[in-house]
C-alpha positions in Angstrom: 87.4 -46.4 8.2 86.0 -44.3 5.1 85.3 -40.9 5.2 82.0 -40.0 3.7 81.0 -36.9 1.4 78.1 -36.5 -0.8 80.4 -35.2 -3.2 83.4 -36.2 -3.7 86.0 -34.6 -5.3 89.3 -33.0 -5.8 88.7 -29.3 -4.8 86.0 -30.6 -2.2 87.9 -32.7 0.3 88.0 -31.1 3.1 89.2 -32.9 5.7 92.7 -34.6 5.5 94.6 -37.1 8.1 98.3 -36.6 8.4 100.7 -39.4 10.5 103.9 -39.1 10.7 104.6 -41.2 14.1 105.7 -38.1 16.3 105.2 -39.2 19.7 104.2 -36.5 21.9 101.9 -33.6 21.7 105.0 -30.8 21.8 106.3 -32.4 18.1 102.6 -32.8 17.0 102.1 -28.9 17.9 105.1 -28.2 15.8 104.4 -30.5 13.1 100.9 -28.8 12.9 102.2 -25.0 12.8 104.4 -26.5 10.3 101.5 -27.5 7.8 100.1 -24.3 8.3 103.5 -22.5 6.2 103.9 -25.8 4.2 100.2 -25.2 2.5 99.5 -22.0 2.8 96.5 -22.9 4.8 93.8 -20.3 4.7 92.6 -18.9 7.8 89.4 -20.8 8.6 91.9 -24.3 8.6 91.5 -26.2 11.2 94.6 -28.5 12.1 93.9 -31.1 15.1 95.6 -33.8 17.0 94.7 -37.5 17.8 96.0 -39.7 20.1 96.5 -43.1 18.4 96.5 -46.1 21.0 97.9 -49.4 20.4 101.2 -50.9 20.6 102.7 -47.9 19.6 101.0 -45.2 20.7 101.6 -41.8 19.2 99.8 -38.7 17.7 98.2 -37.9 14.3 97.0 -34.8 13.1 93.9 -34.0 10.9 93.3 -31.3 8.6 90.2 -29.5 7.8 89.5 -26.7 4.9 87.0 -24.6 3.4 85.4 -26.3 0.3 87.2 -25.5 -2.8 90.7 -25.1 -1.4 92.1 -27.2 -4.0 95.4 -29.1 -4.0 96.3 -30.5 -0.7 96.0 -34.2 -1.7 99.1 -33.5 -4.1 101.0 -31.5 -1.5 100.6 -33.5 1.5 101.2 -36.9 -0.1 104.6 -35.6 -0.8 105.0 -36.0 3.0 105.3 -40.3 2.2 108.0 -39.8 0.1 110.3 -41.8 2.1 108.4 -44.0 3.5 107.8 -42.3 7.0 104.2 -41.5 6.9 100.7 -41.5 5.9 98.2 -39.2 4.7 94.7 -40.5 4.1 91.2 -38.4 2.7 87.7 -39.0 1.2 89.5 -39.8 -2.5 92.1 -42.8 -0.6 95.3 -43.0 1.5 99.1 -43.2 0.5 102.3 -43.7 2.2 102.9 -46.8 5.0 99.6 -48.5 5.3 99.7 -48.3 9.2 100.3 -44.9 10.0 97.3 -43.7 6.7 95.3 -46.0 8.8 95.5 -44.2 11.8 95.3 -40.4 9.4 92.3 -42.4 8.5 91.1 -42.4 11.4 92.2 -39.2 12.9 90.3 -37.5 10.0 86.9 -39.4 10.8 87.1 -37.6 14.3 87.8 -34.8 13.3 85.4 -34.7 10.2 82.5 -35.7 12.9 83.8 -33.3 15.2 83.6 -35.5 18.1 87.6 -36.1 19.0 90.8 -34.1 18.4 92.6 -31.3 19.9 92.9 -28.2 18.0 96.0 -26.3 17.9 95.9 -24.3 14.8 91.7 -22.5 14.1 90.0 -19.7 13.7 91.5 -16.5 15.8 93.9 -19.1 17.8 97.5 -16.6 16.7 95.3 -13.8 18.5 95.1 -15.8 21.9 98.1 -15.0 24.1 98.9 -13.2 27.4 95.5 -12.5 29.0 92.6 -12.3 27.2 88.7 -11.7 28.5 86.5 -15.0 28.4 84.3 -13.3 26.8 86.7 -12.0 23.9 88.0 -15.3 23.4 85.0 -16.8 22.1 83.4 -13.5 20.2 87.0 -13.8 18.4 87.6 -17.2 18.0 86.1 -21.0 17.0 85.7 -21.6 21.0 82.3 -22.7 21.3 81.7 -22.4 24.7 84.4 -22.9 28.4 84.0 -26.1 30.7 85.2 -24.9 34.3 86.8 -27.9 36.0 86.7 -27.4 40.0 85.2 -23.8 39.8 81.9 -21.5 38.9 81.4 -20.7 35.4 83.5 -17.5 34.7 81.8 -14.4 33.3 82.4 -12.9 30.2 84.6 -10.4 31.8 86.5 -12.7 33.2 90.5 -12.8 32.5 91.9 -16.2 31.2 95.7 -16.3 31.5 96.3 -18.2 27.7 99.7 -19.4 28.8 100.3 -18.7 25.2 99.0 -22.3 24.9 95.3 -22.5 24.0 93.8 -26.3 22.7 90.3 -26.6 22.7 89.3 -30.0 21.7 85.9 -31.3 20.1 82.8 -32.2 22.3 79.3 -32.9 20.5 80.0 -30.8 17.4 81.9 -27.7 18.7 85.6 -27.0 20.2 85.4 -26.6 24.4 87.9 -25.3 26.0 88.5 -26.3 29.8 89.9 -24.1 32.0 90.3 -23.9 35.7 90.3 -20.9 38.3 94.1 -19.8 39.5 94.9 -16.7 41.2 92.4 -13.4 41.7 89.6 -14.5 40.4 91.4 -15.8 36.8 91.1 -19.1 35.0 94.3 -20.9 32.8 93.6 -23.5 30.3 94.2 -26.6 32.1 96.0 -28.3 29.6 99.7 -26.7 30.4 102.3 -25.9 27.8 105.1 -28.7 28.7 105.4 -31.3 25.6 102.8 -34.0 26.9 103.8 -37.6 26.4 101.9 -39.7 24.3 100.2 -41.7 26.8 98.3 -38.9 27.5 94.5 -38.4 27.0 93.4 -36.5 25.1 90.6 -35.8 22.0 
């Protein structure tokens, strides 16, 4: 796939895919927090994760910044140094052709906004312990909740975060599902164990 921009340059890539093979969501997670320190992301950054099927299924991650944050082709294709990975963005791809296909295409979803997971966005550090529904989506880039096998929660509803918060993309903005628990709360229903990577998600 190609990613598309109407203006394509350097300091106006925004959206980057990163594979380096990890194969469950628990290494993606870290690999992602990772990238955060690594580049000095700014805040708005948006770092995702992509289940890649095939013979060898495994996860990528994409990267999105604000226009004009400059430099991240340089750093990141540092990452294929050796050999073990691929990076891939509007200006081309570099490292094992394989794996910057799949960044390829991890960055396609993610640039569309209609697949990945998001693990590192927008007010995500402040989401831990319990937190009111309603916070949670003044504070963050959580568009909107999906209840699975309950009522919609009010916006003074508690959500216990688990510490582990992944929204993923649906039709444009990052959903969150949750599901009731105890006492009239709601959890994320994704839980925090490492997920294998025959898992579904994004």
């Amino acid at each position: 796939m190609v990613l598309h921009q109407s203006d394509v340059g350097p300091a106006l890539v925004t959206c980057f895919g990163i594979d380096t093979g990890t194969c469950t969501l628990g290494e993606a997670d870290r690999v992602a927090r990772d990238l955060v320190d690594l580049l000095d992301l700014p805040p708005q950054a948006i770092v995702c994760t992509h289940l890649i099927r095939g013979e060898q299924p495994h996860v990528a991650l994409s990267l999105w910044v604000p226009p004009r944050f400059g430099g991240l082709w340089n750093e990141l294709t540092r990452l294929t140094k050796y050999g073990t990975a691929g990076v891939a963005s509007d200006t081309g791809r570099s490292g094992r052709p394989d794996l910057s296909a799949a960044a390829a295409d991890a960055a396609v979803e993610h640039l569309s906004r209609r697949g990945g997971r998001a693990v590192v966005y927008p007010g995500s550090t402040q989401l831990t312990g319990t937190v009111r529904v309603g916070e949670m989506i003044a504070r963050s880039a959580i568009a909107r909740v999906h209840v699975v096998g309950g009522e919609p929660p009010a916006a003074g509803d508690l959500l216990e975060t688990r510490d582990h918060v992944r929204p993923q993309w649906q039709a444009g903005e990052l959903v969150l599902e949750i599901a009731p628990v105890h006492n009239g709360r709601f959890a994320p229903v994704e839980l925090p164990d490492p997920t294998p990577c025959r898992a579904d998600h994004g």
